[in-house]
C-alpha positions as CSV (number, residue, x, y, z in Angstrom):
1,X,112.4,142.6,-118.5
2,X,114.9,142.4,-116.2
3,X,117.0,139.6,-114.9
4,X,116.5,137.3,-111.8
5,X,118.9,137.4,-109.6
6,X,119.4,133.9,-108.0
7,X,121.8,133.8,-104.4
8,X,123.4,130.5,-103.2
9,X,127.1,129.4,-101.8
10,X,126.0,125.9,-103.5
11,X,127.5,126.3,-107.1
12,X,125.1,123.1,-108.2
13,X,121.9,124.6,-107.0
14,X,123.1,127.7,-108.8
15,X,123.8,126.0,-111.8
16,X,120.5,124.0,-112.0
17,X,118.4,127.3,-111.5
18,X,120.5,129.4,-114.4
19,X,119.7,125.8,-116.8
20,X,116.1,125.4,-115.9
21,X,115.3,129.1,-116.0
22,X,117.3,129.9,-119.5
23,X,114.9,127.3,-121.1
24,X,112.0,129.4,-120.3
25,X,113.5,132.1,-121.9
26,X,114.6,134.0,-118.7
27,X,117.8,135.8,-118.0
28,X,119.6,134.7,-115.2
29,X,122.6,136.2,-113.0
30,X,124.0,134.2,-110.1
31,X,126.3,134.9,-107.1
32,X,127.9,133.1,-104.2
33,X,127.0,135.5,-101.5
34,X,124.7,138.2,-100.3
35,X,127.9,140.4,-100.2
36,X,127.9,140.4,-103.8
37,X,124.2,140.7,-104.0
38,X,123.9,144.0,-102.3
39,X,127.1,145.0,-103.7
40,X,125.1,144.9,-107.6
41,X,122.1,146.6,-106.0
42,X,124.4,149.8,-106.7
43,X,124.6,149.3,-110.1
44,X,121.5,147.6,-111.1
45,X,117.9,145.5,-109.4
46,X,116.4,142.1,-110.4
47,X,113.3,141.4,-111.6
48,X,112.9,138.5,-108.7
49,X,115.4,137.3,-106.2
50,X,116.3,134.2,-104.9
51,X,117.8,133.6,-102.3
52,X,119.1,130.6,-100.0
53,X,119.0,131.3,-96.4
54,X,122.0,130.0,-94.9
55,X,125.2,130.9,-96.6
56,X,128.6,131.5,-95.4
57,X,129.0,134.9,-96.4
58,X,125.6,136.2,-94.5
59,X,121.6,135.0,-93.7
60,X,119.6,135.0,-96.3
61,X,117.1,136.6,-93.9
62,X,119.4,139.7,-93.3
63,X,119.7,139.8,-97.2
64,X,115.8,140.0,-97.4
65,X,115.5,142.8,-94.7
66,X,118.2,144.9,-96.6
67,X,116.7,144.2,-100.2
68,X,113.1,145.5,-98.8
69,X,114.8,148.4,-97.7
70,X,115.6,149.3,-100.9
71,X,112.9,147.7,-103.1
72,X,110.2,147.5,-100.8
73,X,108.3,146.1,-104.0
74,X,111.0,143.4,-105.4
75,X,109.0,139.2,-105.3
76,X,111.8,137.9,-102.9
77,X,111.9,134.2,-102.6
78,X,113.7,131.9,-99.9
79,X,114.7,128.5,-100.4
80,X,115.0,126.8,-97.2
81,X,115.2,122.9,-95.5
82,X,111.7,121.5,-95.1
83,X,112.3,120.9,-91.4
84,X,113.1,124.8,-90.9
85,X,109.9,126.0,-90.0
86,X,111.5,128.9,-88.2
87,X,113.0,130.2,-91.0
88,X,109.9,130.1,-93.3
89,X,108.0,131.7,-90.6
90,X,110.4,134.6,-90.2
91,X,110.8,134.7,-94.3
92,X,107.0,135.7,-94.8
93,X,107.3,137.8,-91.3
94,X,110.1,139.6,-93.7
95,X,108.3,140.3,-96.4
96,X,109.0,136.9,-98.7
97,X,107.4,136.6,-102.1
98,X,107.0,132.5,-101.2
99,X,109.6,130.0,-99.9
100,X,111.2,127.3,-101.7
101,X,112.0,123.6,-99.9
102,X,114.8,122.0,-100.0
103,X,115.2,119.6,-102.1
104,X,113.2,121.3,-104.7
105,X,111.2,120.2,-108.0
106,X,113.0,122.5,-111.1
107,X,109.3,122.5,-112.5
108,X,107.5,123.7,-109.7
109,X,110.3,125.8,-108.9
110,X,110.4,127.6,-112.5
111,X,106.6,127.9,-112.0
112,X,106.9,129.3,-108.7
113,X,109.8,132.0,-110.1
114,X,107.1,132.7,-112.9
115,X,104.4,133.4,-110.7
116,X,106.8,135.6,-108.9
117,X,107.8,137.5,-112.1
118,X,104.1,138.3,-113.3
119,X,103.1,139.8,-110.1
120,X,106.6,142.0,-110.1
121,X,105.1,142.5,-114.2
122,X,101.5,143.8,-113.0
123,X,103.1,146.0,-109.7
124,X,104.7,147.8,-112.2
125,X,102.6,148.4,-114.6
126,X,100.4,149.6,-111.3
127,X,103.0,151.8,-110.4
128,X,102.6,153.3,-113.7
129,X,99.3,153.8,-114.0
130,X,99.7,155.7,-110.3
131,X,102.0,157.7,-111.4
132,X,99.9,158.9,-114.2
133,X,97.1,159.9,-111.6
134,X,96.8,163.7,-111.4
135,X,98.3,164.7,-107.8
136,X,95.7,166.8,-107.8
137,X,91.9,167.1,-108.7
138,X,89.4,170.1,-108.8
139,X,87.3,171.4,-111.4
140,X,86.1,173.8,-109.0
141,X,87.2,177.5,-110.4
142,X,89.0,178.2,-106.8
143,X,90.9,175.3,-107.4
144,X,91.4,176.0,-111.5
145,X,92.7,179.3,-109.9
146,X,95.3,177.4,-107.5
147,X,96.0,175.0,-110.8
148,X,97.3,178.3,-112.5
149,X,99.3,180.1,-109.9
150,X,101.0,176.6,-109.8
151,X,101.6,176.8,-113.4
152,X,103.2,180.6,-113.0
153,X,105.2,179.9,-110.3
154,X,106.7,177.1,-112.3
155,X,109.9,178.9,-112.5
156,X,110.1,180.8,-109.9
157,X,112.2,180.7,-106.6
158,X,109.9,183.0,-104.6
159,X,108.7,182.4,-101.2
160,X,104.8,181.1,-101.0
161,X,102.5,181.2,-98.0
162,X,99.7,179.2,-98.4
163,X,96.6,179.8,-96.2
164,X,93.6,177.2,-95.6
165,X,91.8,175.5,-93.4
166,X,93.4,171.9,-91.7
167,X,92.9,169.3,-93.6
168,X,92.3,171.4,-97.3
169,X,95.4,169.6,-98.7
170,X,98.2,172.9,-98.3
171,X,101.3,170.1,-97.8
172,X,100.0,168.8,-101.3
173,X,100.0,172.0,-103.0
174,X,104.0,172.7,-101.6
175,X,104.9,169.9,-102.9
176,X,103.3,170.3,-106.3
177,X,105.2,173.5,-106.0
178,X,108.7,172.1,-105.2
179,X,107.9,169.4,-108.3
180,X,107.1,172.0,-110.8
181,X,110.2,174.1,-109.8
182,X,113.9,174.5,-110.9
183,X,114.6,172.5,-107.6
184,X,112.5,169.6,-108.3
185,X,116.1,167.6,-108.2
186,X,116.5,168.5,-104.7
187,X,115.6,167.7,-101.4
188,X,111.7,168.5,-100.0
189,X,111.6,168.3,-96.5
190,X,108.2,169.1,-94.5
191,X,107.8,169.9,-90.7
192,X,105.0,170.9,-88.9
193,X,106.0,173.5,-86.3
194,X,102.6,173.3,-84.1
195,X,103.8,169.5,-83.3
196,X,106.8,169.8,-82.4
197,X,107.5,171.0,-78.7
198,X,109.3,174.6,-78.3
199,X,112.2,173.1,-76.7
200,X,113.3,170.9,-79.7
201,X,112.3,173.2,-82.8
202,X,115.1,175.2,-82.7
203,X,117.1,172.4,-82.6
204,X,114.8,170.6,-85.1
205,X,115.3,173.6,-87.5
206,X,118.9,174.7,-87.4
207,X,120.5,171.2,-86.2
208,X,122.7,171.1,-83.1
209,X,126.4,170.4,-81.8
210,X,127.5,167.5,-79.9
211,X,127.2,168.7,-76.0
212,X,125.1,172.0,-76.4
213,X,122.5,170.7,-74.2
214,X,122.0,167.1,-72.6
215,X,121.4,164.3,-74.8
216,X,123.4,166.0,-77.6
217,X,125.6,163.3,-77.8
218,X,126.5,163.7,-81.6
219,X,126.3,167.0,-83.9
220,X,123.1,167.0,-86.1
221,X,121.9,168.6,-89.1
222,X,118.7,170.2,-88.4
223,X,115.9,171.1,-91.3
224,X,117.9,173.8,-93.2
225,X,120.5,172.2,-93.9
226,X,118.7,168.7,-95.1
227,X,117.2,170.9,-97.3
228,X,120.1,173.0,-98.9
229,X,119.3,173.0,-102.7
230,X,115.6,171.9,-102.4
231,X,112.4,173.3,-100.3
232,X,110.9,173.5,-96.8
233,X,108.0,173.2,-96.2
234,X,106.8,174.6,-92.8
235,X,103.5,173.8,-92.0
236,X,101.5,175.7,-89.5
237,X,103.9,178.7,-89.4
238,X,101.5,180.8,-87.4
239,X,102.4,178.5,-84.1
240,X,106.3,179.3,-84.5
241,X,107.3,180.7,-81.1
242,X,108.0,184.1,-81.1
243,X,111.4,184.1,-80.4
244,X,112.4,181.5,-83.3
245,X,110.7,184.1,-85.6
246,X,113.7,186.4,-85.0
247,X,116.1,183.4,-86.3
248,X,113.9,182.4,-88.9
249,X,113.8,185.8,-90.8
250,X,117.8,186.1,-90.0
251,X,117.6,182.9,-91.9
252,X,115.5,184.7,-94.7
253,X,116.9,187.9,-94.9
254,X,120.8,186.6,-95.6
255,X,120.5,182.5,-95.5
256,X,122.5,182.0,-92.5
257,X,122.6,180.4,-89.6
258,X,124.1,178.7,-86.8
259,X,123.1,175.1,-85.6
260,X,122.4,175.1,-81.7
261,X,125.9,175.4,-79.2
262,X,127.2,176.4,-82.6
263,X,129.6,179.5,-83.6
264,X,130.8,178.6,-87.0
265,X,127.8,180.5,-89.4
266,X,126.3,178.0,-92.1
267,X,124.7,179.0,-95.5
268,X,121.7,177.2,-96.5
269,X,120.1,177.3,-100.3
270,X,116.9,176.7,-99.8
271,X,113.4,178.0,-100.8
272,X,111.0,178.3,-98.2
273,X,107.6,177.5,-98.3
274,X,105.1,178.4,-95.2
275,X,101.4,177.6,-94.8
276,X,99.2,178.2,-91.7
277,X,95.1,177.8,-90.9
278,X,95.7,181.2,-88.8
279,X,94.3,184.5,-89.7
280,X,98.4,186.0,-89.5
281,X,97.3,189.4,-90.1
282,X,95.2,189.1,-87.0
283,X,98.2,187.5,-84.8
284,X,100.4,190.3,-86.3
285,X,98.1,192.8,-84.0
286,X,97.8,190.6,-81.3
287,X,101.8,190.7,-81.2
288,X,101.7,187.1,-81.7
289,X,103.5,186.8,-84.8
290,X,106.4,189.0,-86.0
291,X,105.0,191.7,-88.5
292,X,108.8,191.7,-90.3
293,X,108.6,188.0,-91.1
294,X,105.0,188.4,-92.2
295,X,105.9,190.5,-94.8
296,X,109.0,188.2,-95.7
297,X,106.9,185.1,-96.0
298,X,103.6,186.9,-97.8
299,X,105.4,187.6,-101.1
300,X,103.2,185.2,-103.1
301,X,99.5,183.9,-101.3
302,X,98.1,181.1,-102.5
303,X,94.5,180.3,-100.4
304,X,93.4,176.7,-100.8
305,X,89.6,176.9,-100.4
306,X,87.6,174.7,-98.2
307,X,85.8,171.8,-99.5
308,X,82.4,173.3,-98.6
309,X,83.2,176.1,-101.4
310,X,83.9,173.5,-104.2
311,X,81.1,170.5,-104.1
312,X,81.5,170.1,-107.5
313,X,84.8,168.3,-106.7
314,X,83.6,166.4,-104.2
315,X,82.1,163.1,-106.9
316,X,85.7,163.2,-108.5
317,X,87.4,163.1,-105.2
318,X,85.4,160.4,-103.9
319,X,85.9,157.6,-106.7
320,X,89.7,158.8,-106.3
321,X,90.0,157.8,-102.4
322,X,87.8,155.1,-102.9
323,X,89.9,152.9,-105.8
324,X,92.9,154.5,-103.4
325,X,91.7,152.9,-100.3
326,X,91.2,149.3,-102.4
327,X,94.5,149.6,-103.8
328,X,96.0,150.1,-100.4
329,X,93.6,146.8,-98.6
330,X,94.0,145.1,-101.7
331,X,90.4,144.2,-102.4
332,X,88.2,145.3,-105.5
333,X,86.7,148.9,-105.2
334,X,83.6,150.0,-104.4
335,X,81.1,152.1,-106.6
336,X,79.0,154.9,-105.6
337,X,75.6,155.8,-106.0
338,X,74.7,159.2,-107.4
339,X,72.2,159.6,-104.3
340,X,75.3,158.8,-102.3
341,X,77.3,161.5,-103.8
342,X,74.8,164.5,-103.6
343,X,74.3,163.2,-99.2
344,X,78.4,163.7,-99.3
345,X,78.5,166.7,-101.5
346,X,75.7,168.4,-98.8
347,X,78.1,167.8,-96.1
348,X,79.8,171.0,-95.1
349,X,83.3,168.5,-94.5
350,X,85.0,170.6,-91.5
351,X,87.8,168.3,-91.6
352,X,87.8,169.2,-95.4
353,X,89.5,166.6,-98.0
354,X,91.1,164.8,-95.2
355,X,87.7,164.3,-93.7
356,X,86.6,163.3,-97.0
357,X,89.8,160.6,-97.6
358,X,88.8,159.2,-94.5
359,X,85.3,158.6,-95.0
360,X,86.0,157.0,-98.1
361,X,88.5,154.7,-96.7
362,X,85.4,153.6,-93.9
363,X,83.4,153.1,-96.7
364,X,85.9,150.9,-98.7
365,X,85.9,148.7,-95.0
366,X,82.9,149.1,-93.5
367,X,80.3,149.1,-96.5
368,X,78.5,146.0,-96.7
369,X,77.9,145.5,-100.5
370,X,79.9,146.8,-103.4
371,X,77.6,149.5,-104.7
372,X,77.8,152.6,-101.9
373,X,74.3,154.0,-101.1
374,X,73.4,156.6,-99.0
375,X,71.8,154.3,-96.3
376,X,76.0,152.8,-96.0
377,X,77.3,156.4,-95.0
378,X,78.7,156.9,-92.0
379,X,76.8,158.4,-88.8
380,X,77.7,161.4,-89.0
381,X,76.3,161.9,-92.5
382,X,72.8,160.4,-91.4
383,X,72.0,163.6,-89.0
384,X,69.6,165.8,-90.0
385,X,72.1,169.0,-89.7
386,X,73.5,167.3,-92.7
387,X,71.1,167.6,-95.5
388,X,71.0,170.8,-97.5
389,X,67.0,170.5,-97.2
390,X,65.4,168.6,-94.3
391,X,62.3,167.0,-94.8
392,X,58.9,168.6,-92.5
393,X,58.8,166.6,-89.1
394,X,55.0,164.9,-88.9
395,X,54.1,166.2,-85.0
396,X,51.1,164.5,-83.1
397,X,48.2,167.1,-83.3
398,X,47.7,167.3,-79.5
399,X,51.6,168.2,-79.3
400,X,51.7,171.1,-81.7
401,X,49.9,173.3,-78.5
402,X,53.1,173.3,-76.3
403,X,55.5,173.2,-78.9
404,X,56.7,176.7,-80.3
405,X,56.2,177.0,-83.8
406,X,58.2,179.7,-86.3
407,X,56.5,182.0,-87.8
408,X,56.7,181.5,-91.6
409,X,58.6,184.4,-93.6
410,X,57.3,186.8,-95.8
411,X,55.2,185.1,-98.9
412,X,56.5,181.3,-97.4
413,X,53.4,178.8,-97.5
414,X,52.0,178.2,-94.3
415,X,52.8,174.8,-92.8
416,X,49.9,172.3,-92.9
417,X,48.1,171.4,-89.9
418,X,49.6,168.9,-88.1
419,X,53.2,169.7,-89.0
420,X,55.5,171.7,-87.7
421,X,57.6,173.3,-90.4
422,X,61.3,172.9,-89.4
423,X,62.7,176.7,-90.6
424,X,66.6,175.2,-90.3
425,X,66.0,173.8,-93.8
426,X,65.8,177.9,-94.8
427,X,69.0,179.3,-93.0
428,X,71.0,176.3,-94.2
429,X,69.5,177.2,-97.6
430,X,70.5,180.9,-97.1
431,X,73.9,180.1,-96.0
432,X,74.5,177.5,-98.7
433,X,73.9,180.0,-101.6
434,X,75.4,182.6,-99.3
435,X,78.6,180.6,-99.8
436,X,78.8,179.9,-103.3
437,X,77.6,183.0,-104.4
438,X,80.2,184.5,-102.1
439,X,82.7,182.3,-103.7
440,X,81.8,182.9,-107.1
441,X,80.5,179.6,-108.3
442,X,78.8,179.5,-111.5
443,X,75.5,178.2,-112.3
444,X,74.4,178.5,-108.4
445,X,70.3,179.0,-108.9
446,X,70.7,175.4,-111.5
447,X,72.8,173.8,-108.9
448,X,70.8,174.3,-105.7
449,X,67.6,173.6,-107.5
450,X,68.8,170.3,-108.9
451,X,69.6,169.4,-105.2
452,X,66.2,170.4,-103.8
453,X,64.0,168.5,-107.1
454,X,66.2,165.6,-106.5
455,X,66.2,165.4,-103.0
456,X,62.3,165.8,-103.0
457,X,61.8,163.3,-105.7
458,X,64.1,160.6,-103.6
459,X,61.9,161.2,-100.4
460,X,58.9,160.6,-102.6
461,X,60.2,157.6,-103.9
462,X,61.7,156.4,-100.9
463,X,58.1,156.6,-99.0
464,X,56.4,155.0,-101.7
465,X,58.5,152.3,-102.4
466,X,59.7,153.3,-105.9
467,X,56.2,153.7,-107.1
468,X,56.5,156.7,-109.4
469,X,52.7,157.9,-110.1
470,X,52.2,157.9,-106.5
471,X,55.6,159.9,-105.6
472,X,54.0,162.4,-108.5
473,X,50.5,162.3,-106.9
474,X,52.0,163.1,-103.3
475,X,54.4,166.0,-104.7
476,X,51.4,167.6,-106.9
477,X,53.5,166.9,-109.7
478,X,52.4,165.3,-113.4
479,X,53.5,161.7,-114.3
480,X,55.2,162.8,-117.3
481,X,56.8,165.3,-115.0
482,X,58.3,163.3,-112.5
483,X,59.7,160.7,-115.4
484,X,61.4,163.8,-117.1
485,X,62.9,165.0,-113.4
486,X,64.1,161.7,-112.6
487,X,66.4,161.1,-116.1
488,X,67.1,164.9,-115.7
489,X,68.4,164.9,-112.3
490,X,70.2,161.2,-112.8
491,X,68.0,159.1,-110.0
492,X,67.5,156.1,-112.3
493,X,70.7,154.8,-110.5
C-alpha cells in the first residue's frame, strides 16, 4: 500500500498525524507546503492526502483542484476551522474525500483517514477488475471475423477503413487497432470530420500559424502532428470536403504537410485509420469523394456489422451496459429477464450498440424494480413493429365488412372468423430469416423457431395468468408438451 501523504505549514499538527497514524501501522510522509506536494506528484502518488487549507505557501483548495487533475480518483481530505463553512462547502464542491475540523480528535481522525484508505483499496481493485473486462464482446461469427482481422493486423502499420453503420462501435474497433499495434506507446487521437465545420478542419487537421487568418492569435498544432508516432482516427471520412481530400492524400502519399499560413513543410509518422457509414464506392461516381484517396485509404476493409445481424450478442451486451451504467450512478445493478432479452434481441436497433447502451442505461434509471421485465422496456420497444411475431388482432364481427382483409398465401391457414389476420407478422418473418441467412448465421431454422414457441407460449401464459394446462388447452398443445417447451425454451424465469 502506498503512503499517505499528509500537508500542513503547522510542524505539530504534522507531527501528531505521522505519530497517531504509524501506530496503526500506516506509512506516513509529511510536507510543509503544497509546493512540495505537487512537486512529489512527479515522482510518486499517495494512497490518501491530507491536506490543511490555509497555508503560507498556497490554498489547500488550489492543492485539491490540481491533485484531481491528476488523480481524479485519489480520497482527498481537508482539515479546516469549524467556523469555515465556506471552505467545507467549496472542499466537497472540489471533489473532497471528507473534511477534518479544527481542533481534531486523533481517533476519529485516524478512523476517518482509514475510511479514506479502504475506499481508495476497493476503487482500485475496481479499476482492476475494469480493466480486465473484454473492450469488446461478440460471439456472433461477423464479429469473431472482426476479432481475427484485429488479431492479423496486430503487427502491421497498414492503413484500415472501417465501414458500418452509426452507432455499430467503428471508434472502438480503431482503437482496439492502435492498442494491439507496434504504436500502442503513442498518441491516439480521434476526430470526426462530419462535425466539424469546413472552415476549421483544415486548420483542425494540419494546425495553423499565428496570424494566417483572424483569431490566429498563436501557432497551433493541428491533428497530424498530435499524433506523430501514434494513430488517427478519422471518423466519418466520407464527409471530408473535397478539396481537403487533395491535402489529405498529399499527406498519405509522402507524409507531409504544411500547417495553415505555413511554408516550412512538416513530416508526420502517423498511421491512419478512416471509417465512414457511406457507401464510398458510390460517392466515388457521384464525384463526391476523390477516387485516388479511395484507393489509398481501402488497403485493408474491415465492416463492422449491424446489430440486427448479430442477436446473439445482444444478452451479453446488455448485462455489460447494464452493470456499466450502475457502476457509473453508483447504485446496485439490475438483472434481466430472459423474456426481456428475447423483446430486445427482436428489436432491429437502428441506432445499433449505441442505441442499445442507451437503453440499458434508461433501464438502470428508469426501471422500477431490480429484476428488468419486458413490461419495464422502454416505449419504443412496446410497439407492435417491434416483435418478430405479432399476435392476431381480435376485430368486432360487424367491423370485419369494411375493413380490407389480406388474402392468406399459398397453403397459410385461413384466419378464423372474427379475426383479422395481421400478414406483417409474415414479411417481418421473411425479412428476419432473409437477414441472417444472408449473413450467414448458423442454426437459423432452431433460432427463429425457438423465438416463435416462446413467444406463443408467453402470450398463452400471459392471457391465462400463468395457468399452464389452460395455456396448453388454448394453443392445441399437450400438458406434458407445454412443461417440456417451457424448460426448453428457458420461460421458467
Amino acid at each position: 500500500m502506498k503512503p499517505i501523504w499528509v500537508v500542513d505549514d503547522d510542524q505539530s499538527i504534522r507531527f501528531v498525524l505521522e505519530k497517531a497514524l504509524a501506530r496503526e501501522q500506516f506509512q506516513v510522509r509529511s510536507f510543509g507546503s503544497p509546493r512540495d506536494v505537487l512537486a512529489a506528484l512527479d515522482d510518486d502518488e499517495p494512497q490518501v492526502l491530507v491536506s490543511d487549507i490555509r497555508m503560507p505557501g498556497g490554498s489547500g483548495l488550489d492543492l485539491l483542484a490540481k491533485v484531481k487533475q491528476r488523480l481524479p480518483g485519489l480520497p482527498v481530505i481537508v482539515m479546516t476551522a469549524y467556523s469555515d463553512l465556506d471552505s467545507a462547502v467549496s472542499a466537497f464542491q472540489g471533489g473532497a474525500f471528507e473534511y477534518l475540523p479544527k481542533p481534531f480528535d486523533v481517533t476519529k481522525a485516524v478512523e476517518l483517514i482509514r475510511r479514506a484508505v479502504e475506499e481508495s483499496l476497493r476503487e482500485q481493485v475496481e479499476g482492476e477488475r475494469l480493466a480486465q473486462v473484454p473492450e469488446m464482446l461478440g460471439q456472433a461469427p461477423a464479429m469473431q471475423d472482426v476479432f481475427r482481422a484485429i488479431g492479423r493486423l496486430s503487427q502491421s502499420n497498414v492503413t484500415v477503413l472501417i465501414t458500418g453503420e452509426s452507432g455499430s462501435g467503428k471508434e472502438l474497433v480503431a482503437r482496439a487497432l492502435h492498442k494491439h499495434s507496434p504504436r500502442s506507446n503513442g498518441p491516439f487521437v480521434a476526430i470526426n470530420t462530419a462535425a466539424i465545420p469546413k472552415d476549421l478542419l483544415e486548420s483542425e487537421l494540419f494546425g495553423h500559424e499565428r496570424g494566417a487568418f483572424t483569431g490566429a492569435q498563436s501557432m497551433r498544432r493541428g491533428r497530424f502532428e498530435q499524433a506523430d508516432g501514434g494513430t488517427l482516427f478519422l471518423d466519418e471520412i466520407g464527409d471530408m470536403p473535397f478539396d481537403l481530400q487533395t491535402r489529405l492524400l498529399r499527406v498519405l502519399s509522402d507524409g507531409q504537410f504544411y500547417r495553415v499560413g505555413g511554408h516550412q513543410p512538416l513530416k508526420s509518422n502517423v498511421r491512419v485509420i478512416a471509417a465512414t457509414h457511406q457507401n464510398l464506392e458510390q460517392r466515388v461516381k457521384e464525384g463526391a469523394f476523390r477516387e485516388d484517396l479511395f484507393h489509398r485509404l481501402n488497403v485493408i476493409r474491415l465492416r463492422l456489422p449491424p446489430l440486427r445481424e448479430r442477436r446473439e450478442d445482444v444478452p451479453a451486451l446488455a448485462r455489460y451496459f447494464l452493470s456499466k451504467s450502475a457502476r457509473e450512478l453508483g447504485v446496485e445493478p439490475k438483472r434481466i429477464t430472459e423474456a426481456a432479452l428475447q423483446r430486445l434481441a427482436a428489436f432491429d436497433f437502428p441506432g445499433n450498440v449505441r442505441q442499445l447502451e442507451n437503453i440499458c442505461h434508461w433501464l438502470t434509471v428508469m426501471a422500477p424494480a431490480q429484476v428488468i421485465e419486458p413490461k419495464d422496456l422502454p416505449p419504443e420497444l412496446m410497439s407492435s413493429s417491434v416483435a418478430l411475431i405479432n399476435e392476431a388482432v381480435p376485430v368486432p364481427v360487424a367491423a370485419t365488412a369494411a375493413m380490407p382483409v389480406e388474402q392468406p398465401l399459398a397453403g397459410e391457414p385461413v384466419p378464423p372468423t372474427g379475426t383479422v389476420m395481421d400478414a406483417d407478422w409474415l414479411r417481418d418473418l421473411e425479412r428476419h430469416a432473409r437477414g441472417m441467412l444472408e449473413a450467414g448465421s448458423p442454426e437459423v431454422w432452431d433460432t427463429l423457431t425457438r423465438q416463435f414457441e416462446g413467444r406463443l407460449i408467453h402470450t398463452a401464459l400471459e392471457l391465462t395468468r400463468g395457468r399452464r394446462i389452460e395455456a396448453a388447452h388454448k394453443l392445441g398443445i399437450g400438458r406434458n408438451t407445454i412443461t417440456r417447451k417451457i424448460q426448453d425454451l428457458g420461460l421458467d424465469d
